[in-house]
N, C-alpha and C positions, 0 to 999 in steps of 0.2 A: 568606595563609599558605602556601597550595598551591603562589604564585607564588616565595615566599621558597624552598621545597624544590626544587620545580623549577630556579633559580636557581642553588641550592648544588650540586643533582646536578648540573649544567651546569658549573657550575665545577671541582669533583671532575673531572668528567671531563678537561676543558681542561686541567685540569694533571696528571692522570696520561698523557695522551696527548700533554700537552706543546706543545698548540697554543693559537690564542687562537679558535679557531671555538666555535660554541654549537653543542648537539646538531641544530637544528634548519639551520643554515648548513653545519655535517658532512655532514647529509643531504642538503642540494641540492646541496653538491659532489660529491659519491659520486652519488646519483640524476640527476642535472638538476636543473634548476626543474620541464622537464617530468612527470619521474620521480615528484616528490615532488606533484606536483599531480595526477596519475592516480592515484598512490596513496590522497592525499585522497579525491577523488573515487570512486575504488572504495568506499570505507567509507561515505562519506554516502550513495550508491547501495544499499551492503547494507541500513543502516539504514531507507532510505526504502522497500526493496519489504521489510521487516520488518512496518513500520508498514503501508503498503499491503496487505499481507495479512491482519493483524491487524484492521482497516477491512475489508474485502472478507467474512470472518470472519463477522465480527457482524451484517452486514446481510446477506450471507446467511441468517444465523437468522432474521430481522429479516421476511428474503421469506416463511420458512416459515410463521412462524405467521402470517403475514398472510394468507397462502395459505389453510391453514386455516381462519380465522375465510370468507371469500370463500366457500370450499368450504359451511359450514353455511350462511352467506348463499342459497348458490346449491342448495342442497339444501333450507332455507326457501321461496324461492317458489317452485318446481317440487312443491313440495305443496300453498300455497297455491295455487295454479292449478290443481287437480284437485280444489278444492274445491267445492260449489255456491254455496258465499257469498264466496270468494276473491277475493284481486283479476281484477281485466280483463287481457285479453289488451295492452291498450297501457300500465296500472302494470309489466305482470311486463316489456314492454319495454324501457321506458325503466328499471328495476331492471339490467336485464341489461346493457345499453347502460354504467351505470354502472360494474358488477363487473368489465365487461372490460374500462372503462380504466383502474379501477385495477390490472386484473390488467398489463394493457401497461405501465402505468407503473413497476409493482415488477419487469418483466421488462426495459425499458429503463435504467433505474438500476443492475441490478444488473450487465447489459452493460457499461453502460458503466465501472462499477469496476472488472469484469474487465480490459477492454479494455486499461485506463489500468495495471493491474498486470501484463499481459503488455508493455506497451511499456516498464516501468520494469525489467522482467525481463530483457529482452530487450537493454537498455542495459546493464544489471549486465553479462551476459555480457562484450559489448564492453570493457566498461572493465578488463573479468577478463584476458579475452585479453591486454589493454594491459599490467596490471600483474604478469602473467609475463615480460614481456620485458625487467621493470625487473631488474636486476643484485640479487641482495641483499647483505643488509651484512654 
């Protein structure tokens, strides 16, 4: 049905404009192909560091309270270990050993989100620049 509207606007237009172009063949004549595919492309860009931030967002929450729970973790055996009946010095090790690769691991994931949403950012720009130059309608 969307397509049926779409359609009808398309043709509304064609004939108050008097041509036989469709909105979309208007635009690539007036834009480019180029024109009209940077354009595209800017918006799927906007879209995608949307979503990427949104993503990035949540698991950053995701690092904190992980951090947290770690943090009691690692505030547990550092009391256990000052106990006289506590674990050994090689349990609160290999405990620790643990904490900090999960801690490496929620600090490497969350880099790397970053990372990945600064070079998606970083394209936006690019493609921003691009689709100032296009003419508008």
């Amino acid at each position: 049905s969307s397509a049926r509207v779409r359609a009808a606007e398309e043709e509304a237009i064609d004939e108050a404009l008097g041509c036989s172009f469709s909105a979309d063949q208007l635009a690539a004549k007036l834009l480019g192909a180029s024109g009209v595919e940077d354009v595209g492309n800017f918006f799927k860009s906007v879209a995608a560091v949307s979503r990427a931030e949104e993503v990035l967002v949540a698991q950053h929450r995701e690092a904190v309270e992980a951090d947290e729970l770690l943090l009691e973790q690692e505030r547990t055996m550092l009391a256990d270990l000052q106990q006289p009946d506590g674990c050994s010095v090689d349990e609160y090790a290999g405990a620790l050993e643990k904490v900090l690769a999960a801690k490496q691991r929620i600090v490497s994931e969350l880099q790397g989100r970053l990372d990945a949403l600064k070079e998606m950012m970083a394209r936006e720009e690019e493609l921003s620049a691009t689709v100032k130059q296009v003419p508008l309608l």
